[in-house]
C-alpha positions as CSV (number, residue, x, y, z in Angstrom):
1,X,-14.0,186.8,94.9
2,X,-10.2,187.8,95.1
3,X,-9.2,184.7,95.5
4,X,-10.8,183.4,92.2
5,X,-9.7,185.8,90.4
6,X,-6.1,185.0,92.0
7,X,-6.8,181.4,91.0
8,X,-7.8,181.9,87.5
9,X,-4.6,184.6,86.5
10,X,-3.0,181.6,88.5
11,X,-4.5,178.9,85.6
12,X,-4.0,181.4,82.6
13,X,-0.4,181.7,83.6
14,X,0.4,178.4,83.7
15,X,-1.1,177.6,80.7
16,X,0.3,180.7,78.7
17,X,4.1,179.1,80.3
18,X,3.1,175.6,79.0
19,X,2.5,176.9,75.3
20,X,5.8,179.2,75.6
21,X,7.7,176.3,77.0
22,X,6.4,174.0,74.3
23,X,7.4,176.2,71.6
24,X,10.6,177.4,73.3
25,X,11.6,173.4,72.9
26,X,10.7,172.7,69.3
27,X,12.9,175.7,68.1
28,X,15.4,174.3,70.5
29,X,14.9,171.0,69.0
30,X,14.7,172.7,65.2
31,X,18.8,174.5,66.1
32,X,20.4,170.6,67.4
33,X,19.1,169.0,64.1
34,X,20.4,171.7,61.8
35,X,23.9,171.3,63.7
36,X,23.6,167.5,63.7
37,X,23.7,167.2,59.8
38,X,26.2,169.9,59.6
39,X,28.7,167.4,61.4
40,X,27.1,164.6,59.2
41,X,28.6,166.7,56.3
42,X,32.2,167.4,57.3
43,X,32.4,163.8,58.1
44,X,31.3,162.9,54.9
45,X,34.0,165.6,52.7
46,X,37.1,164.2,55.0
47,X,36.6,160.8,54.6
48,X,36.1,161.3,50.8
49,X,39.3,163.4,51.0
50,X,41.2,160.7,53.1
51,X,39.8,157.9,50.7
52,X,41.1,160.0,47.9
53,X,44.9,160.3,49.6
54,X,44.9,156.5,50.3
55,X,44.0,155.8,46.6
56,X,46.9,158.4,45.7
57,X,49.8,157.0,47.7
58,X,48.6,153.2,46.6
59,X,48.9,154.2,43.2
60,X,52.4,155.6,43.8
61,X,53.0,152.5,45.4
62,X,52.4,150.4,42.8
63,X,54.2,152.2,40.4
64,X,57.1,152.1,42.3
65,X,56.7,148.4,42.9
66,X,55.8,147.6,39.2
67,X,59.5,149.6,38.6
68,X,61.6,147.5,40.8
69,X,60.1,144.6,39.4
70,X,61.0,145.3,36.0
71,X,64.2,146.5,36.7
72,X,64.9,142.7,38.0
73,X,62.6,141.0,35.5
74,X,65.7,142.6,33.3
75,X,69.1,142.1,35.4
76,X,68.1,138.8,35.8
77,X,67.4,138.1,32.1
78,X,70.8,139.8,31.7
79,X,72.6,137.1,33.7
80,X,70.7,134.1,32.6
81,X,72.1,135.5,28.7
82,X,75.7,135.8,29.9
83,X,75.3,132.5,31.5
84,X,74.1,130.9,28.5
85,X,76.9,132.0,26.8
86,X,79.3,130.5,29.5
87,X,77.7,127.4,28.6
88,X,78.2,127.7,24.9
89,X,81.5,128.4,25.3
90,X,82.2,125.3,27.1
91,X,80.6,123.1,25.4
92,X,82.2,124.0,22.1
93,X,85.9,123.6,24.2
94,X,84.5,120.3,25.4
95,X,83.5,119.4,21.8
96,X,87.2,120.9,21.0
97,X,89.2,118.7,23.1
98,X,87.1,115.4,22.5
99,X,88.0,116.1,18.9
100,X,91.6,116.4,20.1
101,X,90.7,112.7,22.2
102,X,89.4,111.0,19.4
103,X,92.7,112.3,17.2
104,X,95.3,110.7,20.0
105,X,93.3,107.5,20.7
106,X,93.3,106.4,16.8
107,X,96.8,107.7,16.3
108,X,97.3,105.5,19.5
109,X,95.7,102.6,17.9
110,X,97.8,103.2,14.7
111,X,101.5,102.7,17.1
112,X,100.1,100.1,18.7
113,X,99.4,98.2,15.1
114,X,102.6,99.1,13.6
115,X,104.7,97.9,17.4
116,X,102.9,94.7,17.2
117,X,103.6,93.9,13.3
118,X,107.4,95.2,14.2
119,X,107.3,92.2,16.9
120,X,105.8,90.0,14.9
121,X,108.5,90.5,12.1
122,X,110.7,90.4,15.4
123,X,110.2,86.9,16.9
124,X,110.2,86.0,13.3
125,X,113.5,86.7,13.0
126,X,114.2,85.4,16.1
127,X,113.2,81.7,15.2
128,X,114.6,81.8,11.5
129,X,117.8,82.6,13.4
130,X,117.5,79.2,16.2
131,X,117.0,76.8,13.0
132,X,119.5,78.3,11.1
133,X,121.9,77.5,14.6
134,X,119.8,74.4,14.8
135,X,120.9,73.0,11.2
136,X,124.9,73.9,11.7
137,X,125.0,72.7,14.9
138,X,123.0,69.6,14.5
139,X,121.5,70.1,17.8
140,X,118.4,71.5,18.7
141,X,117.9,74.6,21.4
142,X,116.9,72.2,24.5
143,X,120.0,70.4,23.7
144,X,122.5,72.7,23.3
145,X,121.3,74.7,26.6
146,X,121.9,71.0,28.3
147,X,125.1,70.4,26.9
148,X,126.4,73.9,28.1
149,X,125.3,73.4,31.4
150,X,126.9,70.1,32.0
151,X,129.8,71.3,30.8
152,X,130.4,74.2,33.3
153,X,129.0,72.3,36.0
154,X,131.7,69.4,35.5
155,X,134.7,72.3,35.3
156,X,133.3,74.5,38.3
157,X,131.7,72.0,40.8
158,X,134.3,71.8,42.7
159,X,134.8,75.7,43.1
160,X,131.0,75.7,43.4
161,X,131.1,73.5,46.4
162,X,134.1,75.8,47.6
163,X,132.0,79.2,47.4
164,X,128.9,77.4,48.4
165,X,130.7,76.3,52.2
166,X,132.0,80.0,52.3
167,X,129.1,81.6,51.8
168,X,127.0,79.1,54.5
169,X,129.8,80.1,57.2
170,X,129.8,84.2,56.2
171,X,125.8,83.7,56.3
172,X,126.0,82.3,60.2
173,X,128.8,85.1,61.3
174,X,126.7,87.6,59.3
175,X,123.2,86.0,61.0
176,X,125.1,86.4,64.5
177,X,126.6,89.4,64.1
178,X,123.4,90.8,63.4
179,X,121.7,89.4,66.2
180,X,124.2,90.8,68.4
181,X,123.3,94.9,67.0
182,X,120.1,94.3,67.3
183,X,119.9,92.9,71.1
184,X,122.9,95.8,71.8
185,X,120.8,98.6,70.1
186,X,117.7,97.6,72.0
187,X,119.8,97.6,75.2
188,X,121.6,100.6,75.1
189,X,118.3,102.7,73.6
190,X,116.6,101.7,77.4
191,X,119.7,101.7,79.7
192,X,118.0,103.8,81.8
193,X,118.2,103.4,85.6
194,X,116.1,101.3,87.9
195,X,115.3,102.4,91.6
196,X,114.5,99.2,93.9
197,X,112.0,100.2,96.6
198,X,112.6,100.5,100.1
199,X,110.9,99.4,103.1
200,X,110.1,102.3,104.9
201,X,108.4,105.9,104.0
202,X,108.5,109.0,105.8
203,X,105.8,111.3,106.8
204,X,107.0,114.9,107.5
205,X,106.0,116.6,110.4
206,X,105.7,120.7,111.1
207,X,106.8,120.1,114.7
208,X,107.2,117.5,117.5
209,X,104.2,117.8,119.2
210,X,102.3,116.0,116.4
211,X,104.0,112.9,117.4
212,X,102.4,113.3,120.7
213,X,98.7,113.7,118.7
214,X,99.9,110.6,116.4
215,X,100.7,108.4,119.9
216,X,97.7,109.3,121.9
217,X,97.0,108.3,125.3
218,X,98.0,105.4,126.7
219,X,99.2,104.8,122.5
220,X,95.6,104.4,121.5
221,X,95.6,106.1,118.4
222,X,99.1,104.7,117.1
223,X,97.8,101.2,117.3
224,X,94.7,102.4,116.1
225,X,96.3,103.2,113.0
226,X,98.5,100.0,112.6
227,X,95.5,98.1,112.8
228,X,93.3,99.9,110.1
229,X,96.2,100.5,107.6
230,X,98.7,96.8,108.5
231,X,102.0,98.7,109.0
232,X,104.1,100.0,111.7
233,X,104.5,103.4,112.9
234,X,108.0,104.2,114.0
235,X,108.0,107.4,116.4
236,X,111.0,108.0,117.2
237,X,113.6,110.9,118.1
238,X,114.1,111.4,114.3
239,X,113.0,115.3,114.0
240,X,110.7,116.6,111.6
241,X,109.5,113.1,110.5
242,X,107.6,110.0,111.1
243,X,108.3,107.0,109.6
244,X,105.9,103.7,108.6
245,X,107.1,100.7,107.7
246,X,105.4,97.6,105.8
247,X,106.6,95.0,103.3
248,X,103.8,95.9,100.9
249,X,103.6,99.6,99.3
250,X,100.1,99.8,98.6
251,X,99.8,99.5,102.8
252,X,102.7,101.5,102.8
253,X,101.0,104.5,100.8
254,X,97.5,103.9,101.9
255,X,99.5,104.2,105.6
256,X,101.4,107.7,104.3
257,X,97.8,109.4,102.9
258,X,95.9,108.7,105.9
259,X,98.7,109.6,108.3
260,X,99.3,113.1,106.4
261,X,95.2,114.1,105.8
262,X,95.2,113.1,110.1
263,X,98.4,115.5,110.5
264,X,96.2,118.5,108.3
265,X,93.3,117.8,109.9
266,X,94.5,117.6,113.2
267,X,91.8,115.6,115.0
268,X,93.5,112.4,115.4
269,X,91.3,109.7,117.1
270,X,90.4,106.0,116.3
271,X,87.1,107.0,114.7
272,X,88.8,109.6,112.4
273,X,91.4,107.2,111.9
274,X,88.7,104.6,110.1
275,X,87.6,107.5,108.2
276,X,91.0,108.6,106.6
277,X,92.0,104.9,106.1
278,X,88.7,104.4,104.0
279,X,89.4,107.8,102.0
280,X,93.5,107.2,101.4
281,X,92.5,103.5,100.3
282,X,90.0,105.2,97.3
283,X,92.4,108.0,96.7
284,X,95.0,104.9,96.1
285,X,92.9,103.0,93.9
286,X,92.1,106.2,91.6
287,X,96.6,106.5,91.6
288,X,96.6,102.7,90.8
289,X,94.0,103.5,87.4
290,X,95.7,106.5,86.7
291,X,99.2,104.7,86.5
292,X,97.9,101.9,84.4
293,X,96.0,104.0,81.7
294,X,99.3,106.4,82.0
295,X,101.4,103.1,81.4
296,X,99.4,102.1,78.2
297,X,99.7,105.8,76.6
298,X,103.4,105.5,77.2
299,X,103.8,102.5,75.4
300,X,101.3,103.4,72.9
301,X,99.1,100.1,73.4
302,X,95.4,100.9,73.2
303,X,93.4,98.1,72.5
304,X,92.9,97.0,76.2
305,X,89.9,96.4,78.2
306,X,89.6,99.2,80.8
307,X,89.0,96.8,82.9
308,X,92.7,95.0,82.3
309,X,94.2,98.8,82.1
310,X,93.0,99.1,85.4
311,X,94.4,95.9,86.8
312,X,97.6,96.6,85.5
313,X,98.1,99.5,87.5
314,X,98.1,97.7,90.6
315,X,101.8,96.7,89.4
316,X,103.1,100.0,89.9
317,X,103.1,99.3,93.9
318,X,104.4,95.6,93.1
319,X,108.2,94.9,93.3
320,X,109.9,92.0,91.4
321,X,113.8,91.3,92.8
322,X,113.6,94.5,94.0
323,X,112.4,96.3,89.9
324,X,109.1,97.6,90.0
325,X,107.1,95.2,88.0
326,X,105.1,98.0,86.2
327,X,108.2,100.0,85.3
328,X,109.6,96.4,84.1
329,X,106.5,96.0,82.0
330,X,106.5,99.6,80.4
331,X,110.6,98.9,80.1
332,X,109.7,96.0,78.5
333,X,107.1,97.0,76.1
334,X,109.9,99.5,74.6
335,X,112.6,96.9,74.0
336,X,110.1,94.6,72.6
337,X,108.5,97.0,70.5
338,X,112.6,97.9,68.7
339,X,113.1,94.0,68.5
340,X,109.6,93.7,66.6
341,X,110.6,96.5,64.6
342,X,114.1,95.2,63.7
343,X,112.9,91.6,63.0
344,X,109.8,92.6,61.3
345,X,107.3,91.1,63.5
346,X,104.1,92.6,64.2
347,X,105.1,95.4,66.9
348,X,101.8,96.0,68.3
349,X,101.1,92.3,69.2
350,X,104.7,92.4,70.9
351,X,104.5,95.3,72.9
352,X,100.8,95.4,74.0
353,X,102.2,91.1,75.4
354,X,105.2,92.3,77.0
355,X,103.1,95.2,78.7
356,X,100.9,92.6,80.1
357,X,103.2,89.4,80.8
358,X,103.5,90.3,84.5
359,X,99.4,91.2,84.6
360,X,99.2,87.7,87.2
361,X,101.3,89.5,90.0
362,X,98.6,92.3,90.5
363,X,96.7,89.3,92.0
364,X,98.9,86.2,92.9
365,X,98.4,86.6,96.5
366,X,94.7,86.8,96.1
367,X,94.1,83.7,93.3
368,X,95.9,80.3,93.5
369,X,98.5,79.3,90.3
370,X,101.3,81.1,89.1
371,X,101.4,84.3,87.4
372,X,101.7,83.6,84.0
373,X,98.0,81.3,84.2
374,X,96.5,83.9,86.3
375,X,97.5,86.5,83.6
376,X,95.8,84.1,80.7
377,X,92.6,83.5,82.9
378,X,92.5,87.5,83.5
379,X,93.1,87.8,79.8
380,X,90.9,85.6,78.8
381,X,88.3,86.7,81.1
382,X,88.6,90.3,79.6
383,X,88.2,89.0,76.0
384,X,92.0,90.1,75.2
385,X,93.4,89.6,71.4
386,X,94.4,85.6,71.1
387,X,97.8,87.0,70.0
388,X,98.4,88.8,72.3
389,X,97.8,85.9,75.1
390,X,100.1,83.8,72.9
391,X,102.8,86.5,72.8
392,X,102.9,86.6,76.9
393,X,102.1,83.1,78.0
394,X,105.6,81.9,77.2
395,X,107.9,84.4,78.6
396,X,109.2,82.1,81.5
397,X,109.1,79.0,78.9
398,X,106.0,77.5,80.6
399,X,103.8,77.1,77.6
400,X,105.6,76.5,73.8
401,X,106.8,79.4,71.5
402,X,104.2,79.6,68.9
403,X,105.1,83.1,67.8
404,X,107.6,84.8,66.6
405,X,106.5,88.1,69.0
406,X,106.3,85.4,71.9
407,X,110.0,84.8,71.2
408,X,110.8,88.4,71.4
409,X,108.8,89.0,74.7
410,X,110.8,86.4,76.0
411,X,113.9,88.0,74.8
412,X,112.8,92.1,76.3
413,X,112.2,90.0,80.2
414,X,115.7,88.7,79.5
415,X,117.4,92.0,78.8
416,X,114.7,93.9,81.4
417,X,115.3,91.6,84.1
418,X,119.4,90.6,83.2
419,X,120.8,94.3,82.8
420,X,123.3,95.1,86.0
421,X,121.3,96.6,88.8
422,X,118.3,95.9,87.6
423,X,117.3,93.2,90.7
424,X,117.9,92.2,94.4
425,X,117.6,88.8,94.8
426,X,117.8,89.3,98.5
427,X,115.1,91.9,98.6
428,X,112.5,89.4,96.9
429,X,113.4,86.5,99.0
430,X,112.6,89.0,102.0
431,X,109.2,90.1,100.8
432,X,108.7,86.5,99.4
433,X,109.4,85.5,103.4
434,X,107.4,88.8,105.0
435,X,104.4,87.3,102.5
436,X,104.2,83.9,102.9
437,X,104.1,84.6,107.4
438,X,101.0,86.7,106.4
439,X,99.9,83.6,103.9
440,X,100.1,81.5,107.4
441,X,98.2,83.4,110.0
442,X,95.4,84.4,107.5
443,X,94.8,80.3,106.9
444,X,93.6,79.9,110.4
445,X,89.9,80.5,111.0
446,X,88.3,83.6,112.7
447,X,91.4,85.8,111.7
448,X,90.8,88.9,110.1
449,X,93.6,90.9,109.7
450,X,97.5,89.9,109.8
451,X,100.2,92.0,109.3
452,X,104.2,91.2,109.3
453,X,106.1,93.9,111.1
454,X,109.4,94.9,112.4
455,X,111.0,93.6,109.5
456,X,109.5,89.9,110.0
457,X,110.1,89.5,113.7
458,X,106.9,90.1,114.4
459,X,103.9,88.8,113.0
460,X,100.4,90.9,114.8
461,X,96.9,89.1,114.1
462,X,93.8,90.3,114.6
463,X,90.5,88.2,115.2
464,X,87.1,88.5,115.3
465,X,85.9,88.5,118.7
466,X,82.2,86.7,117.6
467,X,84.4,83.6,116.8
468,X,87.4,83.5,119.0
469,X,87.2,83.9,123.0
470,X,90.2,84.9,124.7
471,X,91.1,81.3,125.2
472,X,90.9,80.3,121.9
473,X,93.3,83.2,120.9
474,X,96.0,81.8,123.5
475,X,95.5,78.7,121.6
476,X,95.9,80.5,118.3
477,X,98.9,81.7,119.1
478,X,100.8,78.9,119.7
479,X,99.2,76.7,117.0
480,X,100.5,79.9,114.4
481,X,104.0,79.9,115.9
482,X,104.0,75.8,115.8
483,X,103.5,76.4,112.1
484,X,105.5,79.1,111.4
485,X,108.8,76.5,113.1
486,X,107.4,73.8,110.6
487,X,107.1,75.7,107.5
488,X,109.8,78.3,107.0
489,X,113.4,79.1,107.6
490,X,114.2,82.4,109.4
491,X,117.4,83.5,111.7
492,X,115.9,84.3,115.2
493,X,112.9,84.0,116.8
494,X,109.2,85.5,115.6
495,X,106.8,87.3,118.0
496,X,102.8,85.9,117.2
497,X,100.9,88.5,118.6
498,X,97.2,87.8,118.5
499,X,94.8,90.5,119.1
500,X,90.8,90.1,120.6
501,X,89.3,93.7,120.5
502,X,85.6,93.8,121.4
503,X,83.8,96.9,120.0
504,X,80.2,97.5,121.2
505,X,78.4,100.1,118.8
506,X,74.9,101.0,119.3
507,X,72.9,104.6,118.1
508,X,70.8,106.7,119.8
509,X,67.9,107.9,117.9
């Protein structure tokens, strides 16, 4: 009975709780809503308050916008009125001064009537005059002039004939006398001194030792080197200096740059020997471009093929009688280009010849003919000016003067190559002799290298081993040395010494 009466206060409780809850949560429920569209309204009165602030300061805006506009709306219609009036202004001068035009032309017009009736009234006067002459002379104008002429050429011929014969001969002295300045000027303008070249070149050392290095064992690397480069090495007990020697100066300086890039390197063996032979040969071929383009700025000639620039600088390690033939050639050009300028000839066409007349010699040993048709063929080739050709191709008389700048490059080789100490004779007979030994043992087959040495007593060949055996190079020998009794003229005796080296390379990879 407890129990259900536990149970039931139980039932009415939690009902009781369920209807306090329930309302508990609908005035709950009543309190958010009220606070919901409280927020609502403040939302609403700032935006209308922040719409109300961007409507102000756009209208503030504008006005200050619509006020910088008008203030420009007027400057500018301030300077289009002054301009305007600029205008005005000049076109009434302009109307001014064509009014002022107008006035000088017809006044103008007005002389030019009046000079023209003056001349007419002139020549008028002129002809009333000649028949007035006409009728007391009884002779007309044509006559009279002929009569008066025959008459003082009968009393004066003979002191015409007189002063004609003196002037003829005071013409010639005056003609050679003249000739004589201007061959004297050009002289004396280039009488500058010429250094022949020598045989020999020096290397400088920083101490003995080196020569030991240079030498090598058993003299490996010294004939090494005279193989690769073509000279001879002179060690001797000279101090502080080596010294190479060769006939030809571009061996000669190819020689000296390999030798002095060995010295600063220091490794010194047949390999690295190759190598710096390979780099001084480049390095000398750059110098040889360098002096050529350097050679045609000097003289001021510039419309030459690179390619013929280039080829002319080989002349600056080519001797002529001892001259160096690119010195000769720039030497040249300048006395040409005064001769041109004295006799009013065309002075580029003379000096950009007589800077190419020796062009052959850069290549004579390597092409058959003489150097003045090997210079037209490289010319040619190169598509030089036809001029120009014309101006050099006659400077040894070989081909007819057809210019008058080919006369004159004739004339600047005379005074080049004539002026005292200009040219050895005996030095170009000696390289002429040194070359044409070479000429000799290159012409046999299976030769590759030959090189005169010890000034011409000694001629040392090199073969290719594939194609001569080492009795073929015995017979070599003597069938050189046979020619070289039958063929030139030299005091003494000539060593042919023919080399067989047989070099085995292989890599390992």
């Amino acid at each position: 009975m407890q129990l259900a009466i536990i149970l039931v206060f139980i039932l009415l409780a939690a009902i009781v709780g369920g209807i306090f809850g329930y309302f508990l949560r609908w005035i709950i429920s009543l309190g958010k809503k009220g606070s919901v569209e409280l927020n609502i309204k403040q939302m609403m009165l700032e935006a209308k308050d922040e719409a109300q602030n961007i409507v102000d300061e756009a209208e503030k805006k504008a006005e200050k916008l619509a006020t910088e506009t008008r203030t420009e709306t007027k400057e500018k219609e301030e300077k289009s009125k002054k301009t305007e009036e600029r205008l005005i202004k000049k076109e009434e001068l302009l109307d001014n001064r064509q009014i002022e035009i107008d006035k000088s032309i017809e006044t103008l017009k007005n002389k030019a009537e009046e000079i023209q009736e003056l001349r007419t009234q002139a020549d008028t006067l002129i002809a009333e005059r000649a028949t007035i002459l006409e009728k007391t002379a009884n002779l007309t104008q044509e006559e009279a002039k002929k009569e008066i002429i025959e008459t003082v050429q009968k009393e004066s011929e003979e002191d015409i004939l007189v002063r004609l014969q003196k002037l003829d001969q005071e013409g010639e002295d005056r003609f050679d006398k003249k000739a004589q300045e201007i061959l004297t000027s050009a002289i004396q303008r280039m009488a500058n001194n010429v250094s022949s070249d020598i045989m020999t070149t020096n290397v400088p050392i920083t101490s003995d030792e080196i020569k030991g290095k240079v030498i090598g064992k058993e003299g490996r690397n010294i004939k090494a080197f005279e193989k690769a480069t073509g000279v001879e090495v002179i060690v001797d007990d000279t101090p502080g200096a080596i010294t190479i020697s060769s006939f030809d100066p571009v061996r000669r300086q190819i020689a000296r740059v390999a030798l002095e890039n060995l010295i600063a390197d220091g490794r010194i063996q047949p390999a690295k020997i190759e190598d710096e032979t390979k780099k001084a040969t480049e390095e000398i071929n750059k110098i040889i471009k360098e002096k050529g383009e350097q050679a045609a700025f000097e003289c001021g000639v510039y419309n030459l093929d690179p390619r013929v620039v280039s080829i002319l600088g080989r002349l600056y390690f080519r001797t002529s009688y001892g001259q160096n033939v690119l010195q000769h050639s720039v030497e040249m050009t300048h006395i040409a280009g005064m001769l041109a300028e004295e006799l009013g000839a065309d002075v580029s066409i003379a000096k950009a010849g007589a800077l190419v007349h020796d062009i052959g010699k850069a290549v004579d040993h390597e092409v058959s003919g003489t150097h003045v048709d090997i210079g037209r063929r490289i010319l040619q080739k190169f598509g030089t000016n036809e001029s120009i050709i014309r101006a050099m191709e006659a400077h040894h008389e070989e081909y007819p003067y057809e210019t008058l700048e080919s006369r004159i490059v004739q004339a600047a080789d005379a005074i080049s190559g004539a002026r005292p100490g200009a040219r050895r004779d005996s030095v170009e007979n000696y390289i002429k002799r040194l070359s044409e030994l070479e000429g000799i043992a290159k012409s046999f087959t299976g030769v590759e290298k030959a090189y005169a040495i010890q000034a011409g007593r000694e001629i040392r060949i090199f073969v290719e081993p594939e194609k001569v055996s080492d009795i073929e190079a015995r017979k070599l020998a003597r069938d050189i040395a046979l020619r070289v009794e039958n063929e030139l003229k030299y005091p003494g005796e000539i060593r042919i010494n023919v080399i067989r080296e047989t070099r085995v390379l292989e890599y390992a990879r």
